[in-house]
DRENDOMI-449120 format. One line per 3 residues: number of its first residue (from 0); their letters; for each residue x, y, z of N, C-alpha, C. Coordinates in steps of 0.1 Angstrom, whole numbers, plus 5000, padded with zeros to 4 digits. Atoms other than C-alpha are relative to their C-alpha. Layout:
NUM	a	X Y Z X Y Z X Y Z; ...
***
This chain:
0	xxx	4991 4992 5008 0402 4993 6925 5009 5009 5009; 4997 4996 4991 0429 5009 6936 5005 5020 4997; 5000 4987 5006 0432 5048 6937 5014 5009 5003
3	xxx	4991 4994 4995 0459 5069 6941 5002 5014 4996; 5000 4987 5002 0462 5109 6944 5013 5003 5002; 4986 4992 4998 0495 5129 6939 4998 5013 5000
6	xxx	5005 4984 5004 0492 5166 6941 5015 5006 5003; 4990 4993 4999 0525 5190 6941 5012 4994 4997; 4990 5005 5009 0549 5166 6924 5005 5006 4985
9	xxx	4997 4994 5013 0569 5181 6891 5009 4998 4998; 4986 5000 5006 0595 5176 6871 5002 5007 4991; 4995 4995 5014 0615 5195 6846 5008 4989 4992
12	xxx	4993 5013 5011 0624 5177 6813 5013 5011 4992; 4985 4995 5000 0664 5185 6817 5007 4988 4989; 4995 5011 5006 0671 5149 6807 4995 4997 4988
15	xxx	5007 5010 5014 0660 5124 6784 4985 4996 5002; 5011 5003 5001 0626 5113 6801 4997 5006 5012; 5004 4996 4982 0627 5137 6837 4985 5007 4995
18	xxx	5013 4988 5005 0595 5157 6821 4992 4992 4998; 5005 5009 5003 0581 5126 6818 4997 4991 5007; 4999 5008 4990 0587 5109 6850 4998 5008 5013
21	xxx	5003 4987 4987 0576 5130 6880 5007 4992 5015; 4996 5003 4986 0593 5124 6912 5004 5012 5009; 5000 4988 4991 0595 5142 6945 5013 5006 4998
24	xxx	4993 4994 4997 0630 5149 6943 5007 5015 4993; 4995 4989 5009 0628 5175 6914 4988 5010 5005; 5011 4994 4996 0598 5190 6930 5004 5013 5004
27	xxx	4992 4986 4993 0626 5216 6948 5006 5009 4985; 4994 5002 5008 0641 5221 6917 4996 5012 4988; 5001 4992 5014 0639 5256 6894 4996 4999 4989
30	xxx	5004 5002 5012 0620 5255 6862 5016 5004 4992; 4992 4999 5007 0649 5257 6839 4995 5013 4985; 5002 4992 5011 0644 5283 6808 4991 4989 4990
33	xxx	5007 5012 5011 0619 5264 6782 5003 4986 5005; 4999 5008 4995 0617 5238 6807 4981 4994 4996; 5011 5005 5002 0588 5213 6798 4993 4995 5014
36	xxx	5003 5004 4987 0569 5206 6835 4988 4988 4994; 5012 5010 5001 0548 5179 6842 4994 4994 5016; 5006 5003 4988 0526 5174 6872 4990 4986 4997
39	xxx	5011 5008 4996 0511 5142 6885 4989 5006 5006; 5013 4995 4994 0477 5150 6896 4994 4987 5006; 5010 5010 4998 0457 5114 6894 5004 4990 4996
42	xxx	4995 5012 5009 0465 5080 6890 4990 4990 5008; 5009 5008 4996 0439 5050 6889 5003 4986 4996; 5000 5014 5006 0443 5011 6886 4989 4993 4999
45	xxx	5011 5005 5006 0420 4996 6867 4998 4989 4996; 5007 5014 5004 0407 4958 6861 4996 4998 4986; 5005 4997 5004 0385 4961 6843 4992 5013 4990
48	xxx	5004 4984 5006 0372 4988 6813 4980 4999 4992; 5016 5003 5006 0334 4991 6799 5003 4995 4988; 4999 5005 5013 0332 4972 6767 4993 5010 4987
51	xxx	5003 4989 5014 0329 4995 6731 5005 5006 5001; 4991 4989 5003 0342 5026 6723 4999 5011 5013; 5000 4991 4987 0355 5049 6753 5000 5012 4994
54	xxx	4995 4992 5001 0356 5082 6756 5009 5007 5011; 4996 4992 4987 0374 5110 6779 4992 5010 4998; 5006 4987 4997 0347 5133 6795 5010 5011 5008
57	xxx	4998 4985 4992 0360 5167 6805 4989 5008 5007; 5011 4993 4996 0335 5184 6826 5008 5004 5017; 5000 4989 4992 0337 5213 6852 4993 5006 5009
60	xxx	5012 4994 4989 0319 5232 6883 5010 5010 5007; 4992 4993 4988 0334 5256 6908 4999 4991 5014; 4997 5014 4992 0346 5237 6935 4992 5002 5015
63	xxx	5014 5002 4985 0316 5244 6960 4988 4995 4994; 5009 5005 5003 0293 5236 6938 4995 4982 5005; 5007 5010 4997 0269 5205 6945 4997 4991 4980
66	xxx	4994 5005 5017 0278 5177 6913 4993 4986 5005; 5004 5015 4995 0266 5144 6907 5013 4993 5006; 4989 5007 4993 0289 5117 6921 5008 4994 4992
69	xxx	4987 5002 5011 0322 5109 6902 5001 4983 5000; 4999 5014 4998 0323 5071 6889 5008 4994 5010; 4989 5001 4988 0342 5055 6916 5010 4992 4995
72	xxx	4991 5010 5006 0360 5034 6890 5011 5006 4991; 4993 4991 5014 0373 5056 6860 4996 5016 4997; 4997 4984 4996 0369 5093 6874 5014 5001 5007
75	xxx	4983 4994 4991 0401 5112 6878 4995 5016 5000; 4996 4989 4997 0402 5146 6891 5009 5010 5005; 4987 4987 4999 0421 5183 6890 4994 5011 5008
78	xxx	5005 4988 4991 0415 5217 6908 5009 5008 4987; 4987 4989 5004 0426 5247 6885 4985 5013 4998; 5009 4989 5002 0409 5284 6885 4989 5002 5007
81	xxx	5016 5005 4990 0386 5275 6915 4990 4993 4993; 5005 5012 5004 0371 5247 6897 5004 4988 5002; 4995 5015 4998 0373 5210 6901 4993 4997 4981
84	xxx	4999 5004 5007 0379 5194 6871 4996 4985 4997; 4999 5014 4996 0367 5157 6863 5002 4992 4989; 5004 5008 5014 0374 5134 6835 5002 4988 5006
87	xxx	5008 5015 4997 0358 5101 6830 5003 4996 4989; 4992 5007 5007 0368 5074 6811 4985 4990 4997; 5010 5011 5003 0333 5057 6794 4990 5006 4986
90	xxx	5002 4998 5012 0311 5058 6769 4994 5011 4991; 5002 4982 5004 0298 5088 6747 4986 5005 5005; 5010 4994 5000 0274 5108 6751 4992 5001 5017
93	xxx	5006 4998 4988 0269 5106 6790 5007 5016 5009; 5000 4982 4991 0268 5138 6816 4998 4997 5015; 4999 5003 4985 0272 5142 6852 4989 5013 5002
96	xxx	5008 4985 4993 0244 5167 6869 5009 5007 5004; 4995 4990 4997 0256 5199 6874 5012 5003 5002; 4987 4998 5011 0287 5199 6854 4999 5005 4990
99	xxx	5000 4994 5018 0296 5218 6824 5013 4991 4994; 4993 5005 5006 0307 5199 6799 5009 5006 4988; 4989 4995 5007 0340 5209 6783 5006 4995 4988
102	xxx	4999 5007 5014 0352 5186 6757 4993 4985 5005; 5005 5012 4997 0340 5150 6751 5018 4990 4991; 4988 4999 5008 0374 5132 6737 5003 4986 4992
105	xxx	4995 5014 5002 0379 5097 6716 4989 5000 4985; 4997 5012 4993 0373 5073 6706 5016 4998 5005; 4986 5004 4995 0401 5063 6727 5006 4990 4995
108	xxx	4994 5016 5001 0428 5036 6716 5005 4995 5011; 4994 5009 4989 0432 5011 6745 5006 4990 4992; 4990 5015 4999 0461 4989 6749 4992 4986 5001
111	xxx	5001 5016 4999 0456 4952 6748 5013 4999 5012; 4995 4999 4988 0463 4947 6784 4993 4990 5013; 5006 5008 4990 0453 4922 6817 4997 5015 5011
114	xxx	5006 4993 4993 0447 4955 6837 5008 5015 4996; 4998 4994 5003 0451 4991 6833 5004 5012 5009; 4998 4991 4986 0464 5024 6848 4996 5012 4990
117	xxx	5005 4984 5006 0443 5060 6841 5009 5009 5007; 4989 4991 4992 0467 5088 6849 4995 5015 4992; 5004 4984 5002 0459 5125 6849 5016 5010 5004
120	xxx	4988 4988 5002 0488 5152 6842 4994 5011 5000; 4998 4986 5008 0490 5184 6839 5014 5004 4999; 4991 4997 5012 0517 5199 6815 4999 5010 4997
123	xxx	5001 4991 5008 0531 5229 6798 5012 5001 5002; 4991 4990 5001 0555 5251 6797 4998 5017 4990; 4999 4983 5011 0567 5287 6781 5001 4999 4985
126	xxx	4998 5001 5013 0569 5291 6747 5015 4993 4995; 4985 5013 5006 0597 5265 6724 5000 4991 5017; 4993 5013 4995 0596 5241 6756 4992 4988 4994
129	xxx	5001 5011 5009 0598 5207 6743 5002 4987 5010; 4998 5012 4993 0594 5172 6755 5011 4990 4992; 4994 5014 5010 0621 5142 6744 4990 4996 4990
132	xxx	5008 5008 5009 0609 5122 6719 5002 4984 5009; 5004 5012 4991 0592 5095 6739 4988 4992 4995; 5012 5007 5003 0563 5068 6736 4996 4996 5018
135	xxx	5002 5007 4989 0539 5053 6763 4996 4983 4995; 5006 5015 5004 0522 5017 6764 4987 5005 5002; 5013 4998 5001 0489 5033 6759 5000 5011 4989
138	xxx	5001 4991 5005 0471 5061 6749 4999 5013 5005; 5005 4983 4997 0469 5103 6755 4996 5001 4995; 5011 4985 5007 0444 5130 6749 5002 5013 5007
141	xxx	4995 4986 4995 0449 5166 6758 4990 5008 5001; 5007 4985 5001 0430 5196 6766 5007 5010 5010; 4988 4985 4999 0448 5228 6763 4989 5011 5007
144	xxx	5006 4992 4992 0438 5251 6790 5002 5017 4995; 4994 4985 5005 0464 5281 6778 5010 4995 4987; 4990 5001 5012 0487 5285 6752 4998 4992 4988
147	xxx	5007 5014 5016 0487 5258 6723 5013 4990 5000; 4989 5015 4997 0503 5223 6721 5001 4998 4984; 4995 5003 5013 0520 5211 6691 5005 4985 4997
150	xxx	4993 5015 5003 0526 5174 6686 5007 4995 4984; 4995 5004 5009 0547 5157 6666 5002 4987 4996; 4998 5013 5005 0542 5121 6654 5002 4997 4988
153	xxx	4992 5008 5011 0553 5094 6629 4981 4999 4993; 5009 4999 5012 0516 5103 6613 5002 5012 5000; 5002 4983 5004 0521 5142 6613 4999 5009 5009
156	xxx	4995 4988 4991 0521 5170 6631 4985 5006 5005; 5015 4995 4995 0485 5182 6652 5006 5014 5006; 4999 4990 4990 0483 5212 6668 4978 5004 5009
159	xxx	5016 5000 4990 0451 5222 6697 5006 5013 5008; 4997 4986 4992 0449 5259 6711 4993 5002 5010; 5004 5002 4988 0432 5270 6744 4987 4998 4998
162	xxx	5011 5001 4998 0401 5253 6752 4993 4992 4989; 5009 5013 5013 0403 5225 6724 5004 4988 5006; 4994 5017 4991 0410 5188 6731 5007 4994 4983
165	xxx	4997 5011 5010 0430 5161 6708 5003 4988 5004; 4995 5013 4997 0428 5129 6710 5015 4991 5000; 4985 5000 4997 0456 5108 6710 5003 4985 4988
168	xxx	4999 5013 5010 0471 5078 6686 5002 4985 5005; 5002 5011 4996 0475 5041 6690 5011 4998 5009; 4993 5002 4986 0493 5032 6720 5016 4996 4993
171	xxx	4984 5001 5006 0531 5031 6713 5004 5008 4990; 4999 4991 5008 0528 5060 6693 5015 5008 5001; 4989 4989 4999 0564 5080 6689 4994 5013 4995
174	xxx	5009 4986 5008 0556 5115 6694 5013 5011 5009; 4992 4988 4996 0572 5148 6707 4991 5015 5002; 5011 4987 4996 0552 5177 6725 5007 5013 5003
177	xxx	5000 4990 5001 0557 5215 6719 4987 5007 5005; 5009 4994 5003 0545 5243 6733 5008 5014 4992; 4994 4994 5016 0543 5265 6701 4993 5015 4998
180	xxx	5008 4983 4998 0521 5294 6712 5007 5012 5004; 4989 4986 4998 0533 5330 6720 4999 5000 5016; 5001 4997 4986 0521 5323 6758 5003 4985 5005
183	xxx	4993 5014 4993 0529 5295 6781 4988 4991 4997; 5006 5007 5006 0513 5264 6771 4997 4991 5018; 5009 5007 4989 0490 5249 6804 4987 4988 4997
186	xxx	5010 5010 5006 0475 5213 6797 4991 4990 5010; 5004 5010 4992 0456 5186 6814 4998 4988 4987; 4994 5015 5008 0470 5149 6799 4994 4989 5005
189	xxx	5009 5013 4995 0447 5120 6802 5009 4987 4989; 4990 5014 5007 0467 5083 6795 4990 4990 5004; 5010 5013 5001 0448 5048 6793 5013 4994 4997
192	xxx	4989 5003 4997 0480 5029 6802 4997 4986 5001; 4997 5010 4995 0490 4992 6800 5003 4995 5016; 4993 4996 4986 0497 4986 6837 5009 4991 5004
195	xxx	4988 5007 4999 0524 4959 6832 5014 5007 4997; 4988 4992 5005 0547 4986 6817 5004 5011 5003; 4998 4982 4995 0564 5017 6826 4991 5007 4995
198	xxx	5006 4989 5003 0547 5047 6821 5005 5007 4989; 4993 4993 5015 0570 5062 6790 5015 4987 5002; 4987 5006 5009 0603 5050 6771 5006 5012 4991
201	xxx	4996 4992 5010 0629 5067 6751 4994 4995 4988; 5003 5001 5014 0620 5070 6711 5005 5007 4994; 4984 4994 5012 0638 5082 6679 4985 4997 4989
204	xx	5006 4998 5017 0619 5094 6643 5004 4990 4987; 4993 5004 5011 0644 5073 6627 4990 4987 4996
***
């Protein structure tokens, strides 16, 4: 498998899909006023996925702590608050020693796919910033660290405030992300990605 870490990459979403596409060269680059950011953190290629229903574990430690060992296949990890962060990508109801567990998140909808890519974000912005209206070839789930996230899809409108999780809809979902809180909105975005296909696309309500 093959793994790959990004750390201090971000974009502001100025354009149509830059809040959505992270590349170094916007990394220099001023938050803009109700600019939507978006950090790569984690990205994993995947073969292979466990058969039945996934979940995404969220679970936590302070980053000295002594933890069990992170799957080597479908663990991605963050650092935020002097903690390491770890989400896992398998089935319910499992736990890592000496981690606290934060949310548990799914069932997930995976793509119908020959191999796959797990990708870890983090996201937010200040209050009214807004993402395009975009789709991926998979699926998201969220857990809202600060502020509150506001989605907007062609089934309805979710909202998740600090320290909830939402799962995410069927892969090719058109959706549109707000943050709608009175404080800046700070997330960590887990995707289960086709890995023949970009990572996002424009999309339209109509």
């Amino acid at each position: 498998m093959d793994l790959r870490e990004v750390r201090g990459i971000s974009a502001v979403c100025a354009g149509l899909l830059c809040g959505l596409t992270p590349h170094p060269a916007s990394a220099q680059t001023p938050a803009a006023p109700n600019a939507f950011r978006v950090d790569l953190v984690a990205e994993r290629h995947v073969a292979v996925l466990p058969a039945g229903p996934l979940h995404w574990r969220v679970e936590t430690a302070p980053t000295e702590a002594a933890v069990g060992p992170a799957d080597p296949d479908l663990s991605l990890t963050g650092e935020a608050d002097g903690r390491v962060w770890r989400f896992t990508l398998g089935p319910p109801g499992e736990r890592t020693p000496g981690m606290r567990l934060e949310a548990e998140i799914g069932p997930v909808p995976v793509p119908e796919a020959s191999a796959w890519v797990l990708r870890l974000n983090r996201a937010g912005g200040s209050p009214r910033a807004q993402t395009p209206v975009h789709r991926h070839p998979g699926s998201e789930a969220f857990f809202v660290r600060s502020g509150r996230l506001c989605q907007k899809t062609m089934h309805g409108d979710a909202e998740a405030a600090a320290g909830q999780a939402m799962n995410g809809h069927d892969p090719g979902a058109v959706m549109q992300l707000t943050s709608c809180g009175a404080s800046d909105l700070d997330q960590w975005v887990m995707f289960v990605l086709d890995a023949s296909e970009p990572f996002s696309s424009p999309a339209s309500f109509d």
